[in-house]
PyMOL Python script that loads the backbone (N, CA, C, O; Angstrom):
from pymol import cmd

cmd.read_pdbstr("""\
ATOM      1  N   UNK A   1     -38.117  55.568 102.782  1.00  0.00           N
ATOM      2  CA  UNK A   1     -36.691  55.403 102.866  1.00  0.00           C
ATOM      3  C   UNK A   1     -36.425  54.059 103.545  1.00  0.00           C
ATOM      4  O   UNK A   1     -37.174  53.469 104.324  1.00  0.00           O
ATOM      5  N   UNK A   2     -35.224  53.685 103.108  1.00  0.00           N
ATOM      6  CA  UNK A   2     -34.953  52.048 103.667  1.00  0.00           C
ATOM      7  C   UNK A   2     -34.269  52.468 105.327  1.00  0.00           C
ATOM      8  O   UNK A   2     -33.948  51.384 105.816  1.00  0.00           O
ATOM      9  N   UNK A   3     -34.023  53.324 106.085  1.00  0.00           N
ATOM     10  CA  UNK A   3     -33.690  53.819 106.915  1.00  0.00           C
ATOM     11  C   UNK A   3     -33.849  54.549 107.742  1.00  0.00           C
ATOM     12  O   UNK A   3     -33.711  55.668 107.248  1.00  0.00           O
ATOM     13  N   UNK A   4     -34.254  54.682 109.626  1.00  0.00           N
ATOM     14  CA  UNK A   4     -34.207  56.094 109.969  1.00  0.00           C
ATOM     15  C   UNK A   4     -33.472  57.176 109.544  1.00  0.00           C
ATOM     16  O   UNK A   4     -33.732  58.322 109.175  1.00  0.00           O
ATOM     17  N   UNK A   5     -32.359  56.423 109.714  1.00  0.00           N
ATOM     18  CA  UNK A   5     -31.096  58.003 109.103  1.00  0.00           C
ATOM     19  C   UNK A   5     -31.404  58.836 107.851  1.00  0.00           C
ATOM     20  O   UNK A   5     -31.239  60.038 107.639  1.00  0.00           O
ATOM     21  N   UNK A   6     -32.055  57.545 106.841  1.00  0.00           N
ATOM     22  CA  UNK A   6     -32.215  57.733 105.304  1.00  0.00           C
ATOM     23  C   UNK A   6     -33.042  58.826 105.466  1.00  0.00           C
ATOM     24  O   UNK A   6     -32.850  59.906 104.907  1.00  0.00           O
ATOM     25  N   UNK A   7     -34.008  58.568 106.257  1.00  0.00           N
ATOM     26  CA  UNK A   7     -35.071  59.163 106.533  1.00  0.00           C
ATOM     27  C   UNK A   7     -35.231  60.538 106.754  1.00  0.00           C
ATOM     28  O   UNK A   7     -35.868  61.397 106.145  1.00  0.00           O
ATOM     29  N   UNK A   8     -34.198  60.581 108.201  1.00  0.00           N
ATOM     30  CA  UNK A   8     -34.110  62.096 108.688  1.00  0.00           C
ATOM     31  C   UNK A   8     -33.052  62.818 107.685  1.00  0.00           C
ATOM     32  O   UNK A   8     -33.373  64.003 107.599  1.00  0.00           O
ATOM     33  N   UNK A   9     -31.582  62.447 106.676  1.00  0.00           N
ATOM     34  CA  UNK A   9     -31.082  62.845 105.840  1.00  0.00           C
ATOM     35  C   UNK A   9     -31.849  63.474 104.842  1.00  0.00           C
ATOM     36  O   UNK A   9     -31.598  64.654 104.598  1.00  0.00           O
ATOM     37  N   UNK A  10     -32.885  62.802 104.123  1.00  0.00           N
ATOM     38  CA  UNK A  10     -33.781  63.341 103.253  1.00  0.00           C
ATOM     39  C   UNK A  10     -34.771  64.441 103.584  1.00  0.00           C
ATOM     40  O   UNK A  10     -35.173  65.278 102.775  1.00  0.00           O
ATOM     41  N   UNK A  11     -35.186  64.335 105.088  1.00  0.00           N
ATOM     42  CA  UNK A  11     -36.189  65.328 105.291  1.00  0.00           C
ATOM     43  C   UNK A  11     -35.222  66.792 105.432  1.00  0.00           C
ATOM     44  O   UNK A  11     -35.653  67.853 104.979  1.00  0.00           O
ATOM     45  N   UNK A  12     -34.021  66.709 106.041  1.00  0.00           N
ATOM     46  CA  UNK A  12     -33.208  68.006 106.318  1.00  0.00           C
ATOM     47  C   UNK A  12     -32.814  68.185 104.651  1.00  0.00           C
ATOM     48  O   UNK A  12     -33.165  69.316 104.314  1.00  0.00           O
ATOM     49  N   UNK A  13     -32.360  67.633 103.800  1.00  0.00           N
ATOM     50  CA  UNK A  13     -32.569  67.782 102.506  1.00  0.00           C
ATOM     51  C   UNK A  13     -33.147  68.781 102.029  1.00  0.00           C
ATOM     52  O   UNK A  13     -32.720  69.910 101.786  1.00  0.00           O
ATOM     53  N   UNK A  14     -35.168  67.855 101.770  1.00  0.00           N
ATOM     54  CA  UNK A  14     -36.082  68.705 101.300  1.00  0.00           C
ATOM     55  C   UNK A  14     -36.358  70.097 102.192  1.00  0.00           C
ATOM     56  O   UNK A  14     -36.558  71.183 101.648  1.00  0.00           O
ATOM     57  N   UNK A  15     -36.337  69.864 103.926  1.00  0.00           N
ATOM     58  CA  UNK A  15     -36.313  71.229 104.247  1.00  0.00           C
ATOM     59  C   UNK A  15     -34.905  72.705 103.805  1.00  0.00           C
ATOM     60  O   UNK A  15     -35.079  73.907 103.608  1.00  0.00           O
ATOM     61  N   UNK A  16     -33.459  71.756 103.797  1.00  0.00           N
ATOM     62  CA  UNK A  16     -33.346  73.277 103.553  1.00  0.00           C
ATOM     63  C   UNK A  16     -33.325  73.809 101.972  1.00  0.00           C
ATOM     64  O   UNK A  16     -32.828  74.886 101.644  1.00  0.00           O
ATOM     65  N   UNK A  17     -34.096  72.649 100.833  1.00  0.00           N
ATOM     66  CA  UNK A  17     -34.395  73.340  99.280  1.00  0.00           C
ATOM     67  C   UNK A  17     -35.690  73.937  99.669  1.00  0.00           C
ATOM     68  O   UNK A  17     -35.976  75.079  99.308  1.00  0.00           O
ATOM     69  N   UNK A  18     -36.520  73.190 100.419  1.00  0.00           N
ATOM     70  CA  UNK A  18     -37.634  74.185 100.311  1.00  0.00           C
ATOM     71  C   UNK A  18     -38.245  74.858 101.821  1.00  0.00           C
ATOM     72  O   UNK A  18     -39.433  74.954 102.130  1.00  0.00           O
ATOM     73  N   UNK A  19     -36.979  75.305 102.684  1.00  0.00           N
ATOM     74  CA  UNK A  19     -37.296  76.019 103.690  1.00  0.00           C
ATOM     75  C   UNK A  19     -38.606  77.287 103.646  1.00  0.00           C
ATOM     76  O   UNK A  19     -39.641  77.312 104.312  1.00  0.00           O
ATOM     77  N   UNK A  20     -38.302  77.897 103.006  1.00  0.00           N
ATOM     78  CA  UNK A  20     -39.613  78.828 102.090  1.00  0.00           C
ATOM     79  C   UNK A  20     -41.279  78.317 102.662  1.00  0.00           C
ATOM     80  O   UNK A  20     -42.031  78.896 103.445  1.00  0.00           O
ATOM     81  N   UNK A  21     -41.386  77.536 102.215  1.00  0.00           N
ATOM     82  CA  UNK A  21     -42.734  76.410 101.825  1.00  0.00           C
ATOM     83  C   UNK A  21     -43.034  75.832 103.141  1.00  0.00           C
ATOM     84  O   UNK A  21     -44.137  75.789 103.686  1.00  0.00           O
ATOM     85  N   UNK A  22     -41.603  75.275 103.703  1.00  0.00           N
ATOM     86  CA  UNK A  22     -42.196  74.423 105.170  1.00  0.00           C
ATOM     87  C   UNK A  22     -42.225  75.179 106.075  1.00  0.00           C
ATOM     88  O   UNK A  22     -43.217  74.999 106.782  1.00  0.00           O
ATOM     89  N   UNK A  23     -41.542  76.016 106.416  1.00  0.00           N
ATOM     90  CA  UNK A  23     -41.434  77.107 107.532  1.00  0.00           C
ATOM     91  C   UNK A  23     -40.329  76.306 108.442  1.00  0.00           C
ATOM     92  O   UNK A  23     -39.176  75.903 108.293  1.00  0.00           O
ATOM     93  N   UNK A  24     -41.526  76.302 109.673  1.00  0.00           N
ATOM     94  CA  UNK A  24     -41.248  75.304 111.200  1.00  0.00           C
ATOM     95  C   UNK A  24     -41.721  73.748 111.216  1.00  0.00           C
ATOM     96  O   UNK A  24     -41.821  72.905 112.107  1.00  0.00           O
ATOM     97  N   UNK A  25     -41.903  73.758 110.175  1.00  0.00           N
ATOM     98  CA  UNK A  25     -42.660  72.357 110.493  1.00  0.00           C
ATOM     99  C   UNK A  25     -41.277  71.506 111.078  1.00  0.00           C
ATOM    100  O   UNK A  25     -40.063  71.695 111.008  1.00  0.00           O
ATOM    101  N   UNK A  26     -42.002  70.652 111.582  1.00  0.00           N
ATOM    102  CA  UNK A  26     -41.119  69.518 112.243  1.00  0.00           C
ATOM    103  C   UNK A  26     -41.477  68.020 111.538  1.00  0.00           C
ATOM    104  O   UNK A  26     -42.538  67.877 110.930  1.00  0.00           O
ATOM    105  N   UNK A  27     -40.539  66.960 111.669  1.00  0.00           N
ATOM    106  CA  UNK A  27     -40.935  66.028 110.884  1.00  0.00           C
ATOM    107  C   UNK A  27     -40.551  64.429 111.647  1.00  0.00           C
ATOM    108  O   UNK A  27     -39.634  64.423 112.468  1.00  0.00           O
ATOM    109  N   UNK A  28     -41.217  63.235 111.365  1.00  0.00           N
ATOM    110  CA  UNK A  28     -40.633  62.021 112.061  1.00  0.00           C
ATOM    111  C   UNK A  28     -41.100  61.287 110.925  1.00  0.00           C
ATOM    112  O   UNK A  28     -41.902  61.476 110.010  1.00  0.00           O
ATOM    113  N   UNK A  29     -40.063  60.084 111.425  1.00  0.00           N
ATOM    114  CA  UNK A  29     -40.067  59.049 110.115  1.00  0.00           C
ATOM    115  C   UNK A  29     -40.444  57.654 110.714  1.00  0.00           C
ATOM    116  O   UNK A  29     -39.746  56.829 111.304  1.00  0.00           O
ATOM    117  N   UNK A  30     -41.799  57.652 110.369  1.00  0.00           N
ATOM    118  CA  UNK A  30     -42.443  55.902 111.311  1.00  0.00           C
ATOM    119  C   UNK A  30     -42.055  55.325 110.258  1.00  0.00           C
ATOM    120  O   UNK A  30     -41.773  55.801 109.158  1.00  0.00           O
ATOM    121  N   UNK A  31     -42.045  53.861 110.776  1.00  0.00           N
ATOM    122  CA  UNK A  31     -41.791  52.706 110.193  1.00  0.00           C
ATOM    123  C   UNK A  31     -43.105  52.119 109.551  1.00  0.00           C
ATOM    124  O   UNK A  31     -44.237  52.079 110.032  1.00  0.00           O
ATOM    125  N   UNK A  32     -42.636  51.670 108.314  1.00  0.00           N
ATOM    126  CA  UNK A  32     -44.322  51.009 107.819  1.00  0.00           C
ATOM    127  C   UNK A  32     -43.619  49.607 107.603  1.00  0.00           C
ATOM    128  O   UNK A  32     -42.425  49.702 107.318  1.00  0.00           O
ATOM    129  N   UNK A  33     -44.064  48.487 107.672  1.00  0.00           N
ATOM    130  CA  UNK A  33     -43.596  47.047 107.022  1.00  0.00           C
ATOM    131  C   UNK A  33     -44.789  46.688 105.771  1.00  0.00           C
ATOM    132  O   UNK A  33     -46.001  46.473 105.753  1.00  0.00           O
ATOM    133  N   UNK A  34     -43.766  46.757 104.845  1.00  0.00           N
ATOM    134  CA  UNK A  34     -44.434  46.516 103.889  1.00  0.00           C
ATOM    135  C   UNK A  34     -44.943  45.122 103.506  1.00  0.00           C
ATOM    136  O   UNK A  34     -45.790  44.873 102.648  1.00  0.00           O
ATOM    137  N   UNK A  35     -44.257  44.222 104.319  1.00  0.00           N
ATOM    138  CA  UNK A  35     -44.567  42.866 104.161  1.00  0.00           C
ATOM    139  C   UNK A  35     -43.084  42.494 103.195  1.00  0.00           C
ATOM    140  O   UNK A  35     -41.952  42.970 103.278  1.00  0.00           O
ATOM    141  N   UNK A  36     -43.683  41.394 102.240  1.00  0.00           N
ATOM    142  CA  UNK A  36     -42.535  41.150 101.221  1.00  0.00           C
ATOM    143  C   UNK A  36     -41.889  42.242 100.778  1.00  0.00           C
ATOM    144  O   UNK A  36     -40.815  42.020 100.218  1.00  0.00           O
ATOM    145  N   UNK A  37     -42.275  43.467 100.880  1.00  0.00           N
ATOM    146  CA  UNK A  37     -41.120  44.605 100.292  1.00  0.00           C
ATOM    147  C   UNK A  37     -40.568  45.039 100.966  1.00  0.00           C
ATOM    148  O   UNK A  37     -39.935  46.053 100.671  1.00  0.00           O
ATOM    149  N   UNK A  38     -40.515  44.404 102.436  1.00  0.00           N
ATOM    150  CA  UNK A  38     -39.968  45.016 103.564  1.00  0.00           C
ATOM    151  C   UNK A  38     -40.090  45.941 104.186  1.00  0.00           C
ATOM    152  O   UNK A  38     -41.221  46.401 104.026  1.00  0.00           O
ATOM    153  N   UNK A  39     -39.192  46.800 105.206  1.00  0.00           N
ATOM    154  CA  UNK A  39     -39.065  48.088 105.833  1.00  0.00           C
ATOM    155  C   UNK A  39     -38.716  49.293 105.542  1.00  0.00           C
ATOM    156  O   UNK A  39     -37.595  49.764 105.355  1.00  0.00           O
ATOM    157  N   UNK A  40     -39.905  49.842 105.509  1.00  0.00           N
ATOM    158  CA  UNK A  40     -39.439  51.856 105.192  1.00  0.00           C
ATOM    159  C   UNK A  40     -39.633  52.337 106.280  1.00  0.00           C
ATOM    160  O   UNK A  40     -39.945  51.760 107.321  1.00  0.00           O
ATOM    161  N   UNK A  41     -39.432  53.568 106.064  1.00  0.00           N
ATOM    162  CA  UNK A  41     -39.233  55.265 107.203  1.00  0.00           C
ATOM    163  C   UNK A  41     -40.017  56.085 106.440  1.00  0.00           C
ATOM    164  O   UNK A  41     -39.357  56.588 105.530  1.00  0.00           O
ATOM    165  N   UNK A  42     -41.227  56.436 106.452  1.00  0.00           N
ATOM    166  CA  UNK A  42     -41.815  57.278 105.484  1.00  0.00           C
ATOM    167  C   UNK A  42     -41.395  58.936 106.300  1.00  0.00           C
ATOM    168  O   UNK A  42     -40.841  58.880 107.397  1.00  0.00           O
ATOM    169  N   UNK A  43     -41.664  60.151 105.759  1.00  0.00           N
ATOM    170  CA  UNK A  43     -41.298  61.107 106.347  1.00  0.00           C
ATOM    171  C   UNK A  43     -42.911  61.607 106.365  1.00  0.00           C
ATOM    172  O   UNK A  43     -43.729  61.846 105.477  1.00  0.00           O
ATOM    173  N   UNK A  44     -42.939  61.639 107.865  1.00  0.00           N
ATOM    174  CA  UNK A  44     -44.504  62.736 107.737  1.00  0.00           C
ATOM    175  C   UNK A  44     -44.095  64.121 108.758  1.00  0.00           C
ATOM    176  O   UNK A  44     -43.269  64.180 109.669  1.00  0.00           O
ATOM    177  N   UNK A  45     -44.722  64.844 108.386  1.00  0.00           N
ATOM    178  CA  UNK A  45     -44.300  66.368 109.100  1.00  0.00           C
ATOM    179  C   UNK A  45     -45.597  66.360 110.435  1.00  0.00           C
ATOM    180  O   UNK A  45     -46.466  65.490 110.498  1.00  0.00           O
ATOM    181  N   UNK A  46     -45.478  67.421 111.333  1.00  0.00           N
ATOM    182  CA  UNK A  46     -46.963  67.587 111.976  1.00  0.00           C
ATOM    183  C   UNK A  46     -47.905  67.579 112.001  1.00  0.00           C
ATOM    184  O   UNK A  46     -48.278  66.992 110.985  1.00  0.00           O
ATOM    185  N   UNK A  47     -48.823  67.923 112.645  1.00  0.00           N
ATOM    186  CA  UNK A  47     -50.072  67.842 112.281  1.00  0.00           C
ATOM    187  C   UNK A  47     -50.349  69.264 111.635  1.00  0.00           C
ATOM    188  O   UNK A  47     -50.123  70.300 112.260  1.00  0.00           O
ATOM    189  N   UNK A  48     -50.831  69.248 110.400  1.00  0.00           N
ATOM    190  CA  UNK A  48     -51.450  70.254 109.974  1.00  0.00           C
ATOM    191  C   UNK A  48     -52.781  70.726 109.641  1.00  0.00           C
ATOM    192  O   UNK A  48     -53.442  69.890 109.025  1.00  0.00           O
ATOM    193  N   UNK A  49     -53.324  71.757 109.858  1.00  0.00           N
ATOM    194  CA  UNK A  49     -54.900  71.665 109.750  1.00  0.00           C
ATOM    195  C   UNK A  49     -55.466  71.556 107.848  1.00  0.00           C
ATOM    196  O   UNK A  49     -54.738  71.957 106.940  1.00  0.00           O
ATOM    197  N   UNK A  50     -56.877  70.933 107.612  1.00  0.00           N
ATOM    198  CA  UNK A  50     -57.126  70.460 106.873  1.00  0.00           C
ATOM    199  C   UNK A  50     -56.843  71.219 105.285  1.00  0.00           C
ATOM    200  O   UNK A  50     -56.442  70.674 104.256  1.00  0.00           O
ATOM    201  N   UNK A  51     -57.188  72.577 105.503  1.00  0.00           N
ATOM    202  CA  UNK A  51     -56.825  73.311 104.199  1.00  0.00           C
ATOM    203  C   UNK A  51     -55.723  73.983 103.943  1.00  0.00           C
ATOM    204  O   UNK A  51     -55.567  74.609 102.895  1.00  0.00           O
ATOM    205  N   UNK A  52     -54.658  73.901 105.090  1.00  0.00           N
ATOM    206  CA  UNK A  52     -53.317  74.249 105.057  1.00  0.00           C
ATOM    207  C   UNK A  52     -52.246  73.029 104.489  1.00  0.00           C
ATOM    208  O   UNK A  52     -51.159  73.028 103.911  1.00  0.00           O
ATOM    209  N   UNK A  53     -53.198  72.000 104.997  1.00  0.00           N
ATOM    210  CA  UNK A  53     -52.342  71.165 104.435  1.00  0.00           C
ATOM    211  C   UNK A  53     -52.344  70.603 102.940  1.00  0.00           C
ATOM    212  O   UNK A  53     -51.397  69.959 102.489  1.00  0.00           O
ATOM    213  N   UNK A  54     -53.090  70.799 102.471  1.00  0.00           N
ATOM    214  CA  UNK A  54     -53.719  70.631 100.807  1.00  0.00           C
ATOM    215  C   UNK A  54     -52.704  71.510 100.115  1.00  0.00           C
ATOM    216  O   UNK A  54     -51.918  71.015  99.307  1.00  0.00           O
ATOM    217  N   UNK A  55     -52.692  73.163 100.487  1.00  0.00           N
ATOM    218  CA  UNK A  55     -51.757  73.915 100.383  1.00  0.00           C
ATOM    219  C   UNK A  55     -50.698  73.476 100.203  1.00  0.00           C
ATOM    220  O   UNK A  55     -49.905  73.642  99.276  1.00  0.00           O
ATOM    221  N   UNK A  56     -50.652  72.901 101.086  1.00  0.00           N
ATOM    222  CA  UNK A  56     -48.238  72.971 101.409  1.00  0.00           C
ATOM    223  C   UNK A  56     -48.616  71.512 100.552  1.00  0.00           C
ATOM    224  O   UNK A  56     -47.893  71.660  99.566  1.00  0.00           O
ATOM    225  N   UNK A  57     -49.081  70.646 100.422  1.00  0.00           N
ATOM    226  CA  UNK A  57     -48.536  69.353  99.684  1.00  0.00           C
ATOM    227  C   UNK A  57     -49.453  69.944  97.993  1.00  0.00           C
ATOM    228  O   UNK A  57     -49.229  69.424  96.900  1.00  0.00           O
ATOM    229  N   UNK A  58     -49.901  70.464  98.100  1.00  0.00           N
ATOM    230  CA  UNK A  58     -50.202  71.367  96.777  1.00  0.00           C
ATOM    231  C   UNK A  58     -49.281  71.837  95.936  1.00  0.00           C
ATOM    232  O   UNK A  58     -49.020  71.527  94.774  1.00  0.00           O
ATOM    233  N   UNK A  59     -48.653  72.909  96.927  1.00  0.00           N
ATOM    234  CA  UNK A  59     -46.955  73.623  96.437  1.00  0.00           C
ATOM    235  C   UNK A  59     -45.944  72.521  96.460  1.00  0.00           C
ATOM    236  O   UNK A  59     -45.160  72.303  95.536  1.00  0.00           O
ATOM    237  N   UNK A  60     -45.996  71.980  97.345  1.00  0.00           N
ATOM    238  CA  UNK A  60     -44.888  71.138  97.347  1.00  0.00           C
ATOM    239  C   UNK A  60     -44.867  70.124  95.736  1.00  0.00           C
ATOM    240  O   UNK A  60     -44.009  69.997  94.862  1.00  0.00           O
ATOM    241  N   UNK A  61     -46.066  69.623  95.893  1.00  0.00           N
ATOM    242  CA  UNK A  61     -46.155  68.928  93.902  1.00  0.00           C
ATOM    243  C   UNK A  61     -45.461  69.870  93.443  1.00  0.00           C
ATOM    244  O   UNK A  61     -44.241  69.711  93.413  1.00  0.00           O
ATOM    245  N   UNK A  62     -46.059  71.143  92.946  1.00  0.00           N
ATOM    246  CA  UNK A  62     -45.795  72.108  92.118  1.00  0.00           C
ATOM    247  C   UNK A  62     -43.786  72.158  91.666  1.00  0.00           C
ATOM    248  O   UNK A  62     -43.282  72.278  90.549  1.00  0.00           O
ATOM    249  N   UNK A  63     -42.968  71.988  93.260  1.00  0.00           N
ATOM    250  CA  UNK A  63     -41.897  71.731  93.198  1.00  0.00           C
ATOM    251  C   UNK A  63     -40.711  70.341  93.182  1.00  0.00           C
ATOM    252  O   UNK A  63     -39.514  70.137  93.382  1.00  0.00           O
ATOM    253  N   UNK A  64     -42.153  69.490  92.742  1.00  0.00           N
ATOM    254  CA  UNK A  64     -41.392  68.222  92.235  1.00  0.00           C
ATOM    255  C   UNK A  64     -40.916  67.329  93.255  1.00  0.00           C
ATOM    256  O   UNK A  64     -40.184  66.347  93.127  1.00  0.00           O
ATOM    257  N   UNK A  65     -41.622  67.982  94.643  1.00  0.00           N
ATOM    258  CA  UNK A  65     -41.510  67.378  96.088  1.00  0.00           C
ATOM    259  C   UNK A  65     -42.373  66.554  96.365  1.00  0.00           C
ATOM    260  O   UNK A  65     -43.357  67.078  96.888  1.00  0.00           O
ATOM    261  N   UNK A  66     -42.486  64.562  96.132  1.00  0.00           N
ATOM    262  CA  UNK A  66     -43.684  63.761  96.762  1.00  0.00           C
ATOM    263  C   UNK A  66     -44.659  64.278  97.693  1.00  0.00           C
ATOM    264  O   UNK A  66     -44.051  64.534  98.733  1.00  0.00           O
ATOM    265  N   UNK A  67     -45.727  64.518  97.794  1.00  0.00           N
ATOM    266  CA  UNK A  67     -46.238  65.270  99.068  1.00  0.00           C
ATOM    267  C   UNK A  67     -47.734  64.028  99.165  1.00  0.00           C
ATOM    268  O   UNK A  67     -48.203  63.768  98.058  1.00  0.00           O
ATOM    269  N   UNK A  68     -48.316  63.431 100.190  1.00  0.00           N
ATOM    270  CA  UNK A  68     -49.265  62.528 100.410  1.00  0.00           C
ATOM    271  C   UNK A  68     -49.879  62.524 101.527  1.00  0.00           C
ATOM    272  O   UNK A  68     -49.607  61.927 102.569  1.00  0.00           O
ATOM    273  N   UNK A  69     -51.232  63.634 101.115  1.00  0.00           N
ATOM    274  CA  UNK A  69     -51.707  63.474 102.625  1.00  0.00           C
ATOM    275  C   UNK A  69     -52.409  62.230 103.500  1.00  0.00           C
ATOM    276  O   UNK A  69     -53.017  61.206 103.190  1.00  0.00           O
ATOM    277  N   UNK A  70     -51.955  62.941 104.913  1.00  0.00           N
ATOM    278  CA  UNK A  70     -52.615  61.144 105.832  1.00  0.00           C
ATOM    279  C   UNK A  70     -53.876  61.852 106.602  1.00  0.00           C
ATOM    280  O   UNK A  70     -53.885  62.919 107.215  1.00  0.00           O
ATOM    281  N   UNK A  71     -54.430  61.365 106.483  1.00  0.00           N
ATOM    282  CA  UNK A  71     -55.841  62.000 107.460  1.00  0.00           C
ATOM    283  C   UNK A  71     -56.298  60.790 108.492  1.00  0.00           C
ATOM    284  O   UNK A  71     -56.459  59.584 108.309  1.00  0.00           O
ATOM    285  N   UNK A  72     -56.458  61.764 109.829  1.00  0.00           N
ATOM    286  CA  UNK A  72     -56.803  61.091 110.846  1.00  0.00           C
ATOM    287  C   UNK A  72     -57.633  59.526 110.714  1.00  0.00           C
ATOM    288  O   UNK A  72     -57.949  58.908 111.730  1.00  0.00           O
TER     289      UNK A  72
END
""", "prot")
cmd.dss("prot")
cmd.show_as("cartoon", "prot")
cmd.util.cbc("prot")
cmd.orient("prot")
């Protein structure tokens, strides 16, 4: 997202279509600089453990929701 706000707008978004799926998760939106493409807010949720998280960004594809895991 080109924005914090953008950022946290979109994540309350996808949580309450797919409240179901995320539960509790909680979410923050770091800044990446892309260089010449400039500044985003990516949305990453908590830490989740390794085969839970395959899961939820598994389902989450399934519902047409970007999902990209980051590993330590």
């Amino acid at each position: 997202m080109r924005s914090e706000e953008a950022a946290r707008l979109e994540w309350e978004r996808i949580r309450r279509a797919n409240g179901d799926v995320l539960g509790n998760l909680t979410a923050a939106w770091p800044r990446a600089d892309l260089g010449a493409r400039g500044i985003y807010y990516r949305i990453q949720t908590a830490p989740v453990a390794d085969a839970a998280a395959e899961r939820l960004c598994g389902e989450l594809k399934r519902l047409n929701v970007a999902c990209i895991l980051v590993r330590p």
